[in-house]
N, C-alpha and C positions, 0 to 999 in steps of 0.2 A: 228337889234333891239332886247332885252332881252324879253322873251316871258315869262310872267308873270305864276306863277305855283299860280293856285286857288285850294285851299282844296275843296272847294265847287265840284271843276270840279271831285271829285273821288269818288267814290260809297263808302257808308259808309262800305260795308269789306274792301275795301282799305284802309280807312282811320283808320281803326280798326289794319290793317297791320302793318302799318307805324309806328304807333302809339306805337305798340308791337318791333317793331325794335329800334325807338328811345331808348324805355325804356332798351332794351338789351345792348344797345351801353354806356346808361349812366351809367346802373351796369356792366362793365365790361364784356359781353358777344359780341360775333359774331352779329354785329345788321342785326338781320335777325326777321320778324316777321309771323305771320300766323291768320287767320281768317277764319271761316266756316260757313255758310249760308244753312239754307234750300230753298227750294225750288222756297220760297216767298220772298228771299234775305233777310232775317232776321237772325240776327247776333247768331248763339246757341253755338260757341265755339270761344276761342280764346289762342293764346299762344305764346312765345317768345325762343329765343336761351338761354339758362341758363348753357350752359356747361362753366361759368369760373365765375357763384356764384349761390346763391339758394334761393335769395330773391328774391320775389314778386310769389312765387311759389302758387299753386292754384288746391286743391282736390289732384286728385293725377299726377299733375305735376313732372316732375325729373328734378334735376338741380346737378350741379358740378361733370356730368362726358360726358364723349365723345358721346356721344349717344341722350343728353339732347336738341334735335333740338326744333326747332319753332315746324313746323307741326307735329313733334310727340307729343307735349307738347299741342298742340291745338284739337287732335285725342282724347288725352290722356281724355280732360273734355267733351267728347260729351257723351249726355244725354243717361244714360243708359238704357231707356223705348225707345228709338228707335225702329222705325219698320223697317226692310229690305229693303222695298219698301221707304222708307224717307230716308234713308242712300243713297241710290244709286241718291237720284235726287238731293243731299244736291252738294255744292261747296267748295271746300277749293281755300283759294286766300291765294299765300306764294310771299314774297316782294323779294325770290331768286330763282331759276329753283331748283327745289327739288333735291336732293344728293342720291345716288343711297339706303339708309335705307329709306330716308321720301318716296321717288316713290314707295319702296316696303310694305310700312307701310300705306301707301293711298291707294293700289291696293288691300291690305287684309284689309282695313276697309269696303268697298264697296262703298267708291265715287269715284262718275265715271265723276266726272267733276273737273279741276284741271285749276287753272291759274295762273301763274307766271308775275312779276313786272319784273325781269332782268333775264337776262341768266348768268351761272355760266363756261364758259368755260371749267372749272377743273374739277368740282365735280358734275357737271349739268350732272344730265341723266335719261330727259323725254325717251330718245332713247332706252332705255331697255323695254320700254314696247312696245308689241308684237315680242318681241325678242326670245323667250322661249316659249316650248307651254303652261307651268303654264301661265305667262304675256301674253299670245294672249287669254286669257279665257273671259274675262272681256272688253265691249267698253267703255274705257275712251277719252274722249273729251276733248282737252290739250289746252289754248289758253296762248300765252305767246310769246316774253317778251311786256309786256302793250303798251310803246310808245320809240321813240329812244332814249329822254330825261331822261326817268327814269332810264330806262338800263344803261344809261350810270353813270348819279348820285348814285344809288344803289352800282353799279361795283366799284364807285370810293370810297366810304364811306368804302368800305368791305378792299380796299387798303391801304386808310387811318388806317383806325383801325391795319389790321395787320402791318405796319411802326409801330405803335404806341407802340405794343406790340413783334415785334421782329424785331432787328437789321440786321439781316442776309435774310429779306426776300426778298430783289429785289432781290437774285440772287436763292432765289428757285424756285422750278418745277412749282408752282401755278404760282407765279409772269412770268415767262417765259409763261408760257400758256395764261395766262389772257392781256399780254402784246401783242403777237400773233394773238389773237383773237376781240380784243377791246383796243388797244394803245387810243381811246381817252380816255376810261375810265380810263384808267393806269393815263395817263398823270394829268388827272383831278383829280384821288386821290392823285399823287404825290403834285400838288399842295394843295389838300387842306391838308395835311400832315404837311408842311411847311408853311401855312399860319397863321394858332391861330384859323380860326374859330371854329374850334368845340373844343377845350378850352374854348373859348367864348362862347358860347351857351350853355354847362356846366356849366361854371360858372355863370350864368343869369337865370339857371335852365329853358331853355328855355321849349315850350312847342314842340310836333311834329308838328304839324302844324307851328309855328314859325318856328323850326329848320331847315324841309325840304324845307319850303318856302326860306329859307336863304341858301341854299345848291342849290337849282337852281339858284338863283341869282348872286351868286357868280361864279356857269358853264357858265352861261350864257356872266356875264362879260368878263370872259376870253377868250370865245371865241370871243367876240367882238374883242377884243383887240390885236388876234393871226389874226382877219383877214381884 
């Protein structure tokens, strides 16, 4: 039976996440999103993947070059009257296991609480910190990836996308990696690659909440259907 995805069921930095992913995916960027919280879960930063355009950019956000991630981009607008002591009990919540600049770009912001929606096989590496005695300075508290459902949906959207935008990618290193580590998420962006949805929800200008509602529904079918 298809186990129904409620927005309602996601803390509003999650939904602030997703939200920020969608938007990245619809402008042409890596749909990866990011959100920051103090203390009291209230929402003080937010930010998306802009490395492949530079709209909807925000203070001093970066977009359209390699470096242009969510969480840097979500780090990038946090309130410059911060205290030290508010920095360190704040949370960033990233919709992908942070890539070895955001890990080190959150470790030198001073939040020390970090949680991820999906693991990133490739590029994912919570595992450098306390690797080095610089990264063992600092206790950050890592919770991640959120449920088996999104990991897998998130993984496959990230697949989709790149099919989308290069022809050569099943047979590179990421695709090999990601395939290794999460074949159902492969499997599942391979389908939705080739199904229209996210065309469709594009072209409907869906919203995130519609969109990812509609992105487990359609995981969920399938796997009905394979089993």
């Amino acid at each position: 039976m298809a186990v129904e995805f409620k927005w309602s069921d996601y803390s509003s930095a999650w939904q602030a996440a997703l939200e920020e992913t969608w938007a990245a995916f619809l402008n042409g960027s890596y749909p990866i999103g990011a959100a920051i919280t103090d203390a009291n879960g209230e929402i003080i930063a937010r930010g998306r993947n802009h490395i492949h355009d530079r709209d909807g950019l925000s203070g001093q956000q970066i977009g359209g070059v390699q470096f242009a991630h969510a969480e840097l981009n979500a780090l990038l607008v946090l309130p410059m009257d911060m205290k030290p002591e508010d920095v360190h009990t704040a949370h960033i919540y990233t919709t992908v296991e942070p890539c070895p600049l955001c890990v080190g770009a959150i470790y030198i912001s001073g939040i020390r609480n970090i949680h991820y929606a999906s693991r990133d096989p490739y590029a994912g590496s919570i595992d450098i910190l306390g690797n080095t005695q610089y990264m063992s300075r600092k206790p950050i508290r890592v919770e991640g990836p959120l449920n088996p459902d999104i990991d897998t949906v998130m993984l496959g959207l990230m697949v989709a996308y790149h099919k989308a935008i290069d022809e050569k990618f099943a047979s590179s290193a990421v695709y090999v990696r990601w395939q290794k580590k999460n074949s159902r998420g492969v499997a599942f962006g391979e389908r939705l690659a080739n199904q229209g949805l996210l065309e469709t929800l594009r072209g409907d200008q869906a919203t995130a909440e519609h969109a990812i509602s509609a992105l487990f529904t359609f995981y969920h079918e399938n796997n009905e259907a394979e089993s």
